[in-house]
N, C-alpha and C positions, 0 to 999 in steps of 0.2 A: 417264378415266371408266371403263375395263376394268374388269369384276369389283367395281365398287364399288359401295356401295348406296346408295339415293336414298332417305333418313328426312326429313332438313330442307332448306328451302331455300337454308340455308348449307350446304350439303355439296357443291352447287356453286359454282364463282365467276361474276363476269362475263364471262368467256371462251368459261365453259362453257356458258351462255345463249346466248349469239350460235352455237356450232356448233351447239345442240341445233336453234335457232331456224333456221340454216343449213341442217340436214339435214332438216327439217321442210317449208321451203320448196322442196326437192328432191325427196321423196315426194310431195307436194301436184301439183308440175308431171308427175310421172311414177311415177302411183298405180300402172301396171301393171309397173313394169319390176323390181318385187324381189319378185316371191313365191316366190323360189327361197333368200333369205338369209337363213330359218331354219330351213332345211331340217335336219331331226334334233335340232331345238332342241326340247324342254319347256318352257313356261311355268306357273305355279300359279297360278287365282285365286283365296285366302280370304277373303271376305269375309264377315265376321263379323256385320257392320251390314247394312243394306239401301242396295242401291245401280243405279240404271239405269242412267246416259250414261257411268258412270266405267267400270266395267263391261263394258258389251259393249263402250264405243271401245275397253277393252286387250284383250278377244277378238278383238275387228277389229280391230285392230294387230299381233295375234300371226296371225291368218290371211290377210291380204293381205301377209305379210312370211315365210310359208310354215310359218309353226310348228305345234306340237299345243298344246292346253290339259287341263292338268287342274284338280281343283278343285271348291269349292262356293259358292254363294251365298246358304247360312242356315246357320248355324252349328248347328242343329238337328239338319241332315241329316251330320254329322262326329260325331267323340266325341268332342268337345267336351261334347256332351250327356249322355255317359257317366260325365264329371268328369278327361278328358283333360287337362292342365297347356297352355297356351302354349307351353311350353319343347319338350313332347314333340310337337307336334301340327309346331311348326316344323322340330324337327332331323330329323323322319319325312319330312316332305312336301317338304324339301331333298334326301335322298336319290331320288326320284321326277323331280327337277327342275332346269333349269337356271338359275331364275331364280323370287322368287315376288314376285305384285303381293299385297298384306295392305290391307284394311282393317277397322278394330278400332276399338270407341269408348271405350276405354282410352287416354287422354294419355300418350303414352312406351311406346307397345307395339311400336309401328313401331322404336326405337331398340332395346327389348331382346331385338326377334326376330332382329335383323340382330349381332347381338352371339353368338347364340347358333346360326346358321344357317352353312351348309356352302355357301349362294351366295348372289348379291345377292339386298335384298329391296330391293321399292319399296315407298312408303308411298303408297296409293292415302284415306289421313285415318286421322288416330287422335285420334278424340272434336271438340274447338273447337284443339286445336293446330297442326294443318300439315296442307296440302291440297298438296304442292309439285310433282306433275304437273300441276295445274288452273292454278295457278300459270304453270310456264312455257307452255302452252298460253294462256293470258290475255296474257303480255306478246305471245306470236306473234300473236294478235288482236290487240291496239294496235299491233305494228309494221305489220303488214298494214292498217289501217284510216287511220292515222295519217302512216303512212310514215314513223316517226321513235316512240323509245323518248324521249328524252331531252325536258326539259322540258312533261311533259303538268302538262294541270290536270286531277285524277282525284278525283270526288264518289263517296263509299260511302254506300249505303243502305240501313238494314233492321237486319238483326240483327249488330249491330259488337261483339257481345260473344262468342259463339259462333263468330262467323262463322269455321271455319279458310282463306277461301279469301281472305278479308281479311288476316287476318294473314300469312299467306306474301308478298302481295301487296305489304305496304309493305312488306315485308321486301327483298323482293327489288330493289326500284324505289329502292333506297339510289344505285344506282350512277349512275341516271339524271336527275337533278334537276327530281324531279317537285316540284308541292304538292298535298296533300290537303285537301278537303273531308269533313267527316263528318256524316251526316245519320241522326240515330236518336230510338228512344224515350231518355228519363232509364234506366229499368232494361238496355238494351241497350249504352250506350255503349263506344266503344272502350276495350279495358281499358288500364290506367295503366300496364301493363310495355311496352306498343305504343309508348303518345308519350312513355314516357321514352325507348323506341330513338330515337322521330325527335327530338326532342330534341336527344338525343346528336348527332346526323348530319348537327343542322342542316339538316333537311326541314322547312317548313313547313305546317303542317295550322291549320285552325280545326273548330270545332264547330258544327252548327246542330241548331235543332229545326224549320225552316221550309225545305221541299227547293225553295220558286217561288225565294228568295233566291241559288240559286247555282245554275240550272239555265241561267242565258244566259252562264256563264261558264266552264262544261265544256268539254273535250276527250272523256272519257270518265266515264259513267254507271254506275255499277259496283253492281247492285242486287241485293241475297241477301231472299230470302224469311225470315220470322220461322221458327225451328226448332222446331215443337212436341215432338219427343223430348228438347230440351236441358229442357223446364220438367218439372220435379215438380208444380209445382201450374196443373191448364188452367186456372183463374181468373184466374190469372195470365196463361199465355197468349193467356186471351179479352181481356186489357186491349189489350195491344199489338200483336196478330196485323196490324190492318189501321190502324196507324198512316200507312203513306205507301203511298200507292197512285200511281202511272206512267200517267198518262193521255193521249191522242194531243194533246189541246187543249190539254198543258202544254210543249208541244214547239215550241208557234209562236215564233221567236222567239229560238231558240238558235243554237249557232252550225251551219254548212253541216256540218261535217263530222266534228256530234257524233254517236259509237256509243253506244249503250246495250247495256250485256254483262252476262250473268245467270248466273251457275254452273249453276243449273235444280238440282230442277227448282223452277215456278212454283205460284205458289196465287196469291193476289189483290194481290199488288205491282205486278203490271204488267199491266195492264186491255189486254184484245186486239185491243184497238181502235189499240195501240201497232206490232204485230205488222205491219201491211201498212207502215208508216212504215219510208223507208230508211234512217233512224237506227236501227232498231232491228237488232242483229246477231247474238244468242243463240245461234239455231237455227245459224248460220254455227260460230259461237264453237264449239258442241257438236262438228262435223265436224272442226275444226280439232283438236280431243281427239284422234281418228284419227292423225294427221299425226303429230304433237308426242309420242304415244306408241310411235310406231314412229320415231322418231327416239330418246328415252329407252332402248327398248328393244334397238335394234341397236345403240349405242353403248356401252350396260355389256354388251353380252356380246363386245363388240371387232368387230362385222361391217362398221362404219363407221366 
């Protein structure tokens, strides 16, 4: 994983999951004992989109792991604004850096920065394509919750069509023989290049539009909020924004040792009344970002 950059979820293997998820559960058990192994290191954060938890956890992963940051968080405040290129904004801010997190809502900007860049980039999302830090951070919450990656029963809900943290998701869960449930509006559904992968892989998913139908039969609860930046038209967005909502009273009745995990952040999918319920695991989920990035992070620069 030295020196190499993280754009897709396939750009690591199964292997590479379990050390990331290895060294993760190693920062977690002994959060204080490396803030000396980026010592003289740079990290870049550009983020071009708006972004909280992905964000600060890779600030907090770069400074509980001893690094510096540079960077911005509007693309406003760069010259970008000026009419800057991608191209020049990356091969400038790679000389500055030892490593850059990018996120951009451009599909394949993450691939042609890292093409064009003088160090690893990570792809912290680029547009409904790949989310693949939140990703491996999501299977380290199912391992940790689960105690076992292999054979879950994992329901998606909300916005399956957008969703990048969805798609990395069954992507990655190729290895583990899961089945999916999918739970959305008609205009949201998982797109068709998804279930022809699983398909191909021989994963089993079904479809629903009623989320009571497969909530006693969960392992894991996997719910993304509708994306109002992905619609052009809010009339549109106002149809399906509050299609399925998460409420504490739909939880009687499942199984002991279902999680419920949210990318975040939240609007009105999951009613907070879910929040005191120890099935619900989110805010968990969000910390574990920390861990799972500073594992990502000292392993493409070789420290681990």
């Amino acid at each position: 994983m030295k020196n190499k950059s993280l754009v897709s979820i396939h750009d690591y293997s199964k292997t590479d999951y379990l050390r990331i998820m290895d060294l993760a559960e190693e920062f977690e058990r002994n959060p204080r004992n490396y803030g000396n192994l980026l010592t003289g290191k740079v990290v870049a954060t550009l983020f071009f989109e708006p972004s909280t938890r992905t964000r600060l956890s890779f600030e907090s992963a770069v400074q509980r792991l001893g690094g510096r940051i540079i960077g911005f968080a509007d693309s406003s405040s760069s010259s970008v604004s000026k009419g800057e290129t991608l191209k020049d904004t990356i091969k400038t801010v790679s000389q500055y850096s030892d490593l850059i997190v990018m996120r951009h809502p451009i599909e394949g900007s993450a691939r042609w920065a890292s093409e064009v860049s003088d160090v690893p980039i990570v792809n912290a999302g680029d547009g409904a394509n790949q989310h693949p830090t939140q990703c491996l951070l999501d299977l380290y919450t199912m391992k940790q919750t689960q105690g076992k990656l292999d054979n879950l029963i994992i329901t998606m809900v909300g916005d399956l069509k957008y969703g990048r943290t969805v798609h990395s998701l069954i992507q990655a869960m190729l290895y583990f023989s899961p089945s999916f449930h999918f739970v959305s509006p008609e205009e949201l559904k998982m797109p068709n290049e998804y279930k022809m992968f699983l398909k191909e892989k021989k994963i089993p998913f079904k479809e629903h539009h009623d989320l009571s139908e497969v909530l006693k039969i969960s392992d894991i609860i996997y719910v993304t909020r509708v994306q109002r930046e992905r619609f052009s038209d809010p009339i549109e967005y106002e149809k399906v924004k509050n299609a399925f909502v998460l409420k504490n009273s739909m939880l009687e009745d499942t199984k002991p040792g279902l999680k419920i995990l949210h990318p975040l952040p939240r609007v009105n999918e999951i009613n907070e009344d879910v929040d005191t319920n120890k099935k619900a695991y989110y805010f968990r989920q969000a910390l574990n970002g920390v861990y799972t990035r500073m594992a990502i992070i000292s392993s493409i620069l070789g420290l681990k």
